[in-house]
N, C-alpha and C positions, 0 to 999 in steps of 0.2 A: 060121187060129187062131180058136178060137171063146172067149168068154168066159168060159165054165168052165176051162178050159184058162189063160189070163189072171191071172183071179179069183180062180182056187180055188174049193172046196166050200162055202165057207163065203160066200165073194162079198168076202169085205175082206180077202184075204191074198195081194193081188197085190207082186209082187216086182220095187221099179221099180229101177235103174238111177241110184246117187244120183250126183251132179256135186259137182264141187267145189265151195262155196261158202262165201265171207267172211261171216259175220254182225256185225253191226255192238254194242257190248258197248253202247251207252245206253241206257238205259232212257226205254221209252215216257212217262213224263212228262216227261222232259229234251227228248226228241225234241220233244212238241206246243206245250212250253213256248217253246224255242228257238223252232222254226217263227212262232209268233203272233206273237212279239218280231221278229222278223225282219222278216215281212210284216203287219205293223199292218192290221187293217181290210180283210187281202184272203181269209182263212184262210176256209175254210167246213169245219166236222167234221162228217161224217157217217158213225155209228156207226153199227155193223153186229152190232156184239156186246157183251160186257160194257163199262162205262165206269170203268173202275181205273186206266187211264192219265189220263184225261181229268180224274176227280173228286182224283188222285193231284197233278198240276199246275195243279188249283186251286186246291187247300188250299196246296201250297205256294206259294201267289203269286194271292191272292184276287182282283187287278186282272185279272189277264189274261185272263178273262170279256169285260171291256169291249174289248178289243184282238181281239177274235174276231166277222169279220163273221155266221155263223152255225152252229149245230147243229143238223143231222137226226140223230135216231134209230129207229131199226125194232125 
């Protein structure tokens, strides 16, 4: 099989093969909120992409900054 064959003409129109999967309905700031409360002082966020979750579960709970051992972001 070669990569044209794969990929398609176009290079982004490959045709994968989806799996079952559960997704989970919380939203991302419920998620990082919970997490931190959870493990006080052991959390490290390292962002990879936009922070909407992250600045979403600040505003609603402005402490929980302090309960966060650290943030990287790229």
């Amino acid at each position: 099989m070669y990569a044209y064959n794969y990929h398609g003409p176009s290079g982004l129109t490959a045709k994968i093969k989806s799996r079952s999967r559960s997704y989970e309905s919380q939203k991302g700031e419920d998620f990082v909120a919970e997490s931190v409360n959870r493990y006080p002082g052991e959390i490290t966020i390292v962002a990879l992409g936009p922070l909407t979750s992250i600045a979403r579960a600040f505003r609603k709970d402005p402490t929980l900054s302090q309960r966060v051992d650290r943030i990287w972001g790229y």
